[in-house]
HTML snippet that shows the backbone in 3Dmol.js (N, CA, C, O; Angstrom):
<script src="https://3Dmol.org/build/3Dmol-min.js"></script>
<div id="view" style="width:600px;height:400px;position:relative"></div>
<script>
const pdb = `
ATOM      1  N   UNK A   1      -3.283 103.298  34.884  1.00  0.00           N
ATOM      2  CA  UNK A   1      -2.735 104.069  33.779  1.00  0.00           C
ATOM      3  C   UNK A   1      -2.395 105.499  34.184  1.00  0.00           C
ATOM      4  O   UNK A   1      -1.956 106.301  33.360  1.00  0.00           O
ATOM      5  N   UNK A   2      -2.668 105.906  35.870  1.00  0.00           N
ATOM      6  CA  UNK A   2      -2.686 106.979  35.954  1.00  0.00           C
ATOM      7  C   UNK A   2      -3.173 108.381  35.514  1.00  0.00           C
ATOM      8  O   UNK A   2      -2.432 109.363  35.464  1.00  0.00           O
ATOM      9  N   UNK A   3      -4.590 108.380  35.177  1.00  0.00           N
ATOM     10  CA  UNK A   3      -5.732 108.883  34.856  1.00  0.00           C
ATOM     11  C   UNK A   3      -5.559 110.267  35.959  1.00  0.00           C
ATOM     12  O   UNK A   3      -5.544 111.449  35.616  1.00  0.00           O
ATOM     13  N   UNK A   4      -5.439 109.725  37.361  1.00  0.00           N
ATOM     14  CA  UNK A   4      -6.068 110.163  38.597  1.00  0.00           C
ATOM     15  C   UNK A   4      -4.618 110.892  38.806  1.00  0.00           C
ATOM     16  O   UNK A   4      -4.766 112.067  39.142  1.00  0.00           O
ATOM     17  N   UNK A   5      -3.504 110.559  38.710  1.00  0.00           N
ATOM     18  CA  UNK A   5      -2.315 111.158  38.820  1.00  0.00           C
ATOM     19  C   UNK A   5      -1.794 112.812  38.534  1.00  0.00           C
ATOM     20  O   UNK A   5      -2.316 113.375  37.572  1.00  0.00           O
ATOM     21  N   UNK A   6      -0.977 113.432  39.197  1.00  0.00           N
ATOM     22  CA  UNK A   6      -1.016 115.050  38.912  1.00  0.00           C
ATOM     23  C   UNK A   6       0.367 114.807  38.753  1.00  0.00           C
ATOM     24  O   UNK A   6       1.156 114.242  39.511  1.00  0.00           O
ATOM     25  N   UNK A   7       0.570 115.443  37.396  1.00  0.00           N
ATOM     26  CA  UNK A   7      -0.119 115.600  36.278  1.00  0.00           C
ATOM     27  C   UNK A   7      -0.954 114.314  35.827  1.00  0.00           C
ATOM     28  O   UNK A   7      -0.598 113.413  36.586  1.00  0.00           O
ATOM     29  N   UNK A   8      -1.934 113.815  34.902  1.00  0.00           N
ATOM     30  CA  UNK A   8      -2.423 113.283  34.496  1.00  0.00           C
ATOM     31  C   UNK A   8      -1.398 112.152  33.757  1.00  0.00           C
ATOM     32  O   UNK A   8      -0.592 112.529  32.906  1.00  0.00           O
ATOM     33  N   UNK A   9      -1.476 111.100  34.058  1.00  0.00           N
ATOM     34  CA  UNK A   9      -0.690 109.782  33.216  1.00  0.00           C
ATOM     35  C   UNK A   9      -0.976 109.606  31.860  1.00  0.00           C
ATOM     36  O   UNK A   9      -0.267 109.226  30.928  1.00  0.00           O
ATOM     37  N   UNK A  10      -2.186 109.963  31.921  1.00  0.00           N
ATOM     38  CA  UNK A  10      -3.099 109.453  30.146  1.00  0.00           C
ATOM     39  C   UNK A  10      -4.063 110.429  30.293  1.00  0.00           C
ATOM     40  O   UNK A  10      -4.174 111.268  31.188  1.00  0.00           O
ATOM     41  N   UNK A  11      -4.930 110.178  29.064  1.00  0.00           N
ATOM     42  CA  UNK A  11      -6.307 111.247  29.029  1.00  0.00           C
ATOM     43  C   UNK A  11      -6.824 109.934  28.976  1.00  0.00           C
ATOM     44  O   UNK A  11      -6.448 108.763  29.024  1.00  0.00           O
ATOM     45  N   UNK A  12      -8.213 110.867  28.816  1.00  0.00           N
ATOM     46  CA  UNK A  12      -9.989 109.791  28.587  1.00  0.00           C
ATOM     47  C   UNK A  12      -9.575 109.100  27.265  1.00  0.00           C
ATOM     48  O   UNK A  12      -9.506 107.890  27.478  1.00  0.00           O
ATOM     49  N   UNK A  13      -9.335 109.342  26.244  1.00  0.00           N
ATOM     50  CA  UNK A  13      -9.314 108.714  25.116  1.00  0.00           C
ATOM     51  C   UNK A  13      -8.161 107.809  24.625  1.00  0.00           C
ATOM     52  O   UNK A  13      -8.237 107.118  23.609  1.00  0.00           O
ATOM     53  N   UNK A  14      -6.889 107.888  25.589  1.00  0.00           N
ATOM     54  CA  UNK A  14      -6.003 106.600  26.059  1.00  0.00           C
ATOM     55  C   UNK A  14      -6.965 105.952  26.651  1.00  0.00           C
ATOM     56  O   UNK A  14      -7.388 104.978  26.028  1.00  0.00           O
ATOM     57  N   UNK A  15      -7.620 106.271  28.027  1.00  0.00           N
ATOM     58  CA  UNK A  15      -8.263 105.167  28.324  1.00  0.00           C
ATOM     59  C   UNK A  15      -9.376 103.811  27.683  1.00  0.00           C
ATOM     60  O   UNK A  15      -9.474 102.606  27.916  1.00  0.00           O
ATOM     61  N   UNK A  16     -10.039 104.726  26.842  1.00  0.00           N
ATOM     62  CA  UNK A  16     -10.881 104.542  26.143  1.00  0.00           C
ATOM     63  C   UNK A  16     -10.557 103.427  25.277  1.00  0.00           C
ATOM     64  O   UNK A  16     -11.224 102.393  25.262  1.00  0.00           O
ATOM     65  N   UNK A  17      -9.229 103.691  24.339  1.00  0.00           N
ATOM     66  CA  UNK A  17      -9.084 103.065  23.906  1.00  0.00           C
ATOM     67  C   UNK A  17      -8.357 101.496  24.131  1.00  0.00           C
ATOM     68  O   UNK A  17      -8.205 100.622  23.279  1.00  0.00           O
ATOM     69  N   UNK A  18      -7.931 101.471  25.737  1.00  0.00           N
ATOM     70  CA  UNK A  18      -6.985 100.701  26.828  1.00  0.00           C
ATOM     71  C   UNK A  18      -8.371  99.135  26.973  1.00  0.00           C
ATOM     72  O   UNK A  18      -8.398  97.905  27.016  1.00  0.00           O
ATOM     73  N   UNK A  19      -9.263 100.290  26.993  1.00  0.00           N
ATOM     74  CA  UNK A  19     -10.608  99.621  27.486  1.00  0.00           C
ATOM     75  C   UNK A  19     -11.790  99.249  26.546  1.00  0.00           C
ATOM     76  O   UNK A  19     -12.835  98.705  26.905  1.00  0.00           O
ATOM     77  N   UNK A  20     -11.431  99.659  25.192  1.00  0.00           N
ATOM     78  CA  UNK A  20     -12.223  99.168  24.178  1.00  0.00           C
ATOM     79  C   UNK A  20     -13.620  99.816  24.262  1.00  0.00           C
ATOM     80  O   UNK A  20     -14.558  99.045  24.059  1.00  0.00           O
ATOM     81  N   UNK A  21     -13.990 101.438  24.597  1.00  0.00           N
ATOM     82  CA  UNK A  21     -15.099 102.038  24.603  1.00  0.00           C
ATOM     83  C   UNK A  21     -14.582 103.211  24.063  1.00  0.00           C
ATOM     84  O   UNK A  21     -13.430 103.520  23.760  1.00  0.00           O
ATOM     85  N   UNK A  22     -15.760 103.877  23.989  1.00  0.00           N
ATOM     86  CA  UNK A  22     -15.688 105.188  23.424  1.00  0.00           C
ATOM     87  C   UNK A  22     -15.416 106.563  24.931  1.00  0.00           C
ATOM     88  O   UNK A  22     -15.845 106.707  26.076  1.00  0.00           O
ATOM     89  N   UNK A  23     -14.483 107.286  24.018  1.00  0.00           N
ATOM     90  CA  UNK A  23     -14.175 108.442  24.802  1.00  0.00           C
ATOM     91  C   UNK A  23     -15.322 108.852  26.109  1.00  0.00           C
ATOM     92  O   UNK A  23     -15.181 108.709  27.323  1.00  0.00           O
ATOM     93  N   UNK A  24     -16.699 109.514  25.176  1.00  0.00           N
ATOM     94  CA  UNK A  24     -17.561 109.657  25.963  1.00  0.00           C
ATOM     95  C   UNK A  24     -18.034 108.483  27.278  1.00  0.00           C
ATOM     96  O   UNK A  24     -18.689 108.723  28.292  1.00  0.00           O
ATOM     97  N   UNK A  25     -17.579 107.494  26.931  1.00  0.00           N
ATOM     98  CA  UNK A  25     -18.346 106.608  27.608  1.00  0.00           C
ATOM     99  C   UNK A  25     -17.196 106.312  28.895  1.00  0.00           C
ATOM    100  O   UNK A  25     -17.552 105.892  29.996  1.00  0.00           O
ATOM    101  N   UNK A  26     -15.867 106.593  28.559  1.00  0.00           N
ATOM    102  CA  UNK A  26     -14.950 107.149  29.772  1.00  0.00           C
ATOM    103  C   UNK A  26     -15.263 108.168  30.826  1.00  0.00           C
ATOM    104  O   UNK A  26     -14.988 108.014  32.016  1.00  0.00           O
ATOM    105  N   UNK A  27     -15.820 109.154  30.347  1.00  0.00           N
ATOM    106  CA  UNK A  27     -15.780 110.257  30.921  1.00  0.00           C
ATOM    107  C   UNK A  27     -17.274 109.981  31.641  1.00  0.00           C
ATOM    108  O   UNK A  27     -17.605 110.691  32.591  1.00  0.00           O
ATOM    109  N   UNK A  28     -18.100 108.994  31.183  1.00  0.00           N
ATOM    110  CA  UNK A  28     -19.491 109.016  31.970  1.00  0.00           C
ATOM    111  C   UNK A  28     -19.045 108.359  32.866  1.00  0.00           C
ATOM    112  O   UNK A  28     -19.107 108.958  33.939  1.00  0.00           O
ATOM    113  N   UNK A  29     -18.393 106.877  32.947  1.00  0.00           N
ATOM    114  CA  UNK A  29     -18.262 105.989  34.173  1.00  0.00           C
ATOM    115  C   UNK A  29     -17.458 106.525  34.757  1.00  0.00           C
ATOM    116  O   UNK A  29     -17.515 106.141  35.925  1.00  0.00           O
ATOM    117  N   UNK A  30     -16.625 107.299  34.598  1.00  0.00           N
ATOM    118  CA  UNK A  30     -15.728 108.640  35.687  1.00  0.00           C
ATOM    119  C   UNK A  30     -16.585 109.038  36.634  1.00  0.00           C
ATOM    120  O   UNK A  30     -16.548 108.707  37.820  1.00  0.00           O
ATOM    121  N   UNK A  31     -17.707 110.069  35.882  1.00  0.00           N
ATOM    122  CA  UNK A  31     -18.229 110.495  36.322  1.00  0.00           C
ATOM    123  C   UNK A  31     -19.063 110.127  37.769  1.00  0.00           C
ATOM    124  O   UNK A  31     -18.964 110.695  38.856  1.00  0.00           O
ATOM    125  N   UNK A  32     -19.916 108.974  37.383  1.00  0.00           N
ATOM    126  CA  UNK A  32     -20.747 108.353  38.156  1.00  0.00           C
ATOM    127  C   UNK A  32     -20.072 107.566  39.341  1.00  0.00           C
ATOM    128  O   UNK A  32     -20.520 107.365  40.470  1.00  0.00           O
ATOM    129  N   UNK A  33     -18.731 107.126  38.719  1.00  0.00           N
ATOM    130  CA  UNK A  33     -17.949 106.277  39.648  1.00  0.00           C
ATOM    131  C   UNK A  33     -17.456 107.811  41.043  1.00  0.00           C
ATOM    132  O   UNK A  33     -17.350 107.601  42.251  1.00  0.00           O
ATOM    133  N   UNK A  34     -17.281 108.992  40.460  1.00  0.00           N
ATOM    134  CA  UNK A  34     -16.830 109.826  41.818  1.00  0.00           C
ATOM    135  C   UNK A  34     -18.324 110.209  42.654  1.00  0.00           C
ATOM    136  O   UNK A  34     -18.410 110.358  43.873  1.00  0.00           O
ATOM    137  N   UNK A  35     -19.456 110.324  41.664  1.00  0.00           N
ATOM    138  CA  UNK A  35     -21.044 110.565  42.412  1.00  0.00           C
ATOM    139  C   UNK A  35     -21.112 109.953  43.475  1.00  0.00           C
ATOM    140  O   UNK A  35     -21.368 110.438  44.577  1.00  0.00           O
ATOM    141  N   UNK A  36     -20.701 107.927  43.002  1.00  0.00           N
ATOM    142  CA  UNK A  36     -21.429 106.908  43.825  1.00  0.00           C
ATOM    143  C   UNK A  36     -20.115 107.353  44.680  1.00  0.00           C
ATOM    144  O   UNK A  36     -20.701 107.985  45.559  1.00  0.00           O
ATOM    145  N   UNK A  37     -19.015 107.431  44.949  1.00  0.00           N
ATOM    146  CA  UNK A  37     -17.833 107.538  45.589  1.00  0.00           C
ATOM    147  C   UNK A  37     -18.607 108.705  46.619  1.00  0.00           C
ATOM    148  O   UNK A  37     -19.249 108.313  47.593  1.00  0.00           O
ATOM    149  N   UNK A  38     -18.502 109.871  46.363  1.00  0.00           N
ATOM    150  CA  UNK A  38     -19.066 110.990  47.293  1.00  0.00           C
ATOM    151  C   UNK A  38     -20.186 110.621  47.937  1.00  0.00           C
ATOM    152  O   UNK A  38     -20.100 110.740  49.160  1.00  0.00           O
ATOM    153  N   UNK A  39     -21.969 109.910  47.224  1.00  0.00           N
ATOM    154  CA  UNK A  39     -22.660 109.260  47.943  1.00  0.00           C
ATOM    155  C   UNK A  39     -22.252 108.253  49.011  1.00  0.00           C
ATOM    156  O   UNK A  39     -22.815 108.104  50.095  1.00  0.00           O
ATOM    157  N   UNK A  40     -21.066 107.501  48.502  1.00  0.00           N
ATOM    158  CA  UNK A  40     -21.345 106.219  50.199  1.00  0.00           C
ATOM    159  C   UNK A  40     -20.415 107.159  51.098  1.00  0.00           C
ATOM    160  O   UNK A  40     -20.696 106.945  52.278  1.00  0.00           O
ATOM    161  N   UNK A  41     -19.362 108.169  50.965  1.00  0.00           N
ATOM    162  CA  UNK A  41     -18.544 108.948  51.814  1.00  0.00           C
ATOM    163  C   UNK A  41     -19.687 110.041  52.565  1.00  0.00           C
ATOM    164  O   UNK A  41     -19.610 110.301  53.766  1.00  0.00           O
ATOM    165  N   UNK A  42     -20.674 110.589  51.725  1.00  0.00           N
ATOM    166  CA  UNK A  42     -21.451 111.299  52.681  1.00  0.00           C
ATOM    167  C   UNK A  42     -22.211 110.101  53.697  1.00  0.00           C
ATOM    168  O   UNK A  42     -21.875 110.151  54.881  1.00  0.00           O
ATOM    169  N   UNK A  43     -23.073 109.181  53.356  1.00  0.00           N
ATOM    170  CA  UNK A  43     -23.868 108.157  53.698  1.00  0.00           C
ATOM    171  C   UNK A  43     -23.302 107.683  55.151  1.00  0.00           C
ATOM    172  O   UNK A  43     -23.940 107.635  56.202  1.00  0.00           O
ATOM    173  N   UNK A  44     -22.037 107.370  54.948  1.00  0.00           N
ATOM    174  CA  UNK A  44     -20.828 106.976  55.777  1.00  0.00           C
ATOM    175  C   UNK A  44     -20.252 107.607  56.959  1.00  0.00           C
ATOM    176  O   UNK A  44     -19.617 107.119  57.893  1.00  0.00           O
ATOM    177  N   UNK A  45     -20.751 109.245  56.616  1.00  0.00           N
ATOM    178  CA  UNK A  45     -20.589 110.388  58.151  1.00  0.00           C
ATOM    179  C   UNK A  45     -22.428 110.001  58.863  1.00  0.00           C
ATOM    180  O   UNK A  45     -22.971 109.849  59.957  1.00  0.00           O
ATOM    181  N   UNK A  46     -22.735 109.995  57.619  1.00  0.00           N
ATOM    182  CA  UNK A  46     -24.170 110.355  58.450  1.00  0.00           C
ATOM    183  C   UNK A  46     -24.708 108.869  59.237  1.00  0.00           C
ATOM    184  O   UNK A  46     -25.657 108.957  60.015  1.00  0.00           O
ATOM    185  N   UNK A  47     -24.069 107.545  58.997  1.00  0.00           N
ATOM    186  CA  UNK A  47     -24.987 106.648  59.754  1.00  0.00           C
ATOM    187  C   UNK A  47     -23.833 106.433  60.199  1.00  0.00           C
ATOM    188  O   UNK A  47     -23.731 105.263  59.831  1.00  0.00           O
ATOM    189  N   UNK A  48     -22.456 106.753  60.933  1.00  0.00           N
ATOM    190  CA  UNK A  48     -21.179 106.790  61.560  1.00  0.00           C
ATOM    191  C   UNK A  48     -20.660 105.756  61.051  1.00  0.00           C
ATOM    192  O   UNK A  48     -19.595 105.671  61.661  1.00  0.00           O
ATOM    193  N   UNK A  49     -20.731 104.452  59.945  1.00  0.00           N
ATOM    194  CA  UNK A  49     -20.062 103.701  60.255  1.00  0.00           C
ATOM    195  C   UNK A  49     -18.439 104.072  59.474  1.00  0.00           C
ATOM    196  O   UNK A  49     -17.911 104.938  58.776  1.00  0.00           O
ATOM    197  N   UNK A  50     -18.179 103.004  60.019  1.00  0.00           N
ATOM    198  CA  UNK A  50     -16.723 103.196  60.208  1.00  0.00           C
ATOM    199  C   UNK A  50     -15.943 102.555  58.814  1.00  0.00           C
ATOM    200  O   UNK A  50     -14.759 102.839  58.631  1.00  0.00           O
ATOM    201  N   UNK A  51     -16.679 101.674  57.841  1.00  0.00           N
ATOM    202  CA  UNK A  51     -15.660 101.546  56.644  1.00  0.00           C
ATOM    203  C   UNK A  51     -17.059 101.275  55.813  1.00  0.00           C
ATOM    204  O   UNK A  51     -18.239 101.186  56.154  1.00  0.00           O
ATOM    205  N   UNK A  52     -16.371 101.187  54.583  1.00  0.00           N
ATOM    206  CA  UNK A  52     -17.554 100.776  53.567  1.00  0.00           C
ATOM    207  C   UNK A  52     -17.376  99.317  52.816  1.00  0.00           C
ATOM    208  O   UNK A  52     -16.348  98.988  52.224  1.00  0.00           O
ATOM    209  N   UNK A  53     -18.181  98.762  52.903  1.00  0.00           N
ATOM    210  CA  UNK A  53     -18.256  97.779  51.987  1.00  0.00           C
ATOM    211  C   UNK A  53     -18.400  98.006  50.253  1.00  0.00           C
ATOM    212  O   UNK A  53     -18.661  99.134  49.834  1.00  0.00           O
ATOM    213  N   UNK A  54     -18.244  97.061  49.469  1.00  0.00           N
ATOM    214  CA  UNK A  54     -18.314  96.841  48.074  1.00  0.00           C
ATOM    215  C   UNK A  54     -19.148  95.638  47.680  1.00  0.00           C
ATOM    216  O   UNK A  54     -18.690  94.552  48.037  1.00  0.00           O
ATOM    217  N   UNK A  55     -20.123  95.637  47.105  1.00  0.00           N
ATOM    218  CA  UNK A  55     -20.898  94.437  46.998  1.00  0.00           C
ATOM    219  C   UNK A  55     -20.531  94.532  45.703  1.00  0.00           C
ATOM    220  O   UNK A  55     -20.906  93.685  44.892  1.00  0.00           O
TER     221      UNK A  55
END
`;
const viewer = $3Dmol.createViewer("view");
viewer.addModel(pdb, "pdb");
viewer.setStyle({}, {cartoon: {color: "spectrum"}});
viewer.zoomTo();
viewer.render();
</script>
């Protein structure tokens, strides 16, 4: 939907509603989804490997 896009495609509350949740609850799994994103990218320098998996 282009969320991530510059300028922005949609806001949180297009999404929200794309996805059948509430605004807030967009902006949390955002959230956590760039945390865990930055966690396996740091994780990923520090034990060298070379791609990441997705379980």
């Amino acid at each position: 939907m282009g969320y991530y896009d510059i300028p922005r495609g949609c806001t949180t509350a297009e999404l929200a509603d794309e996805l059948g949740i509430s605004d807030q609850a967009v902006t949390e799994r955002l959230r956590r989804a760039i945390v865990v994103r930055e966690v396996r990218i740091s994780h990923s320098r520090v034990s060298g490997a070379s791609g990441l998996t997705v379980s």
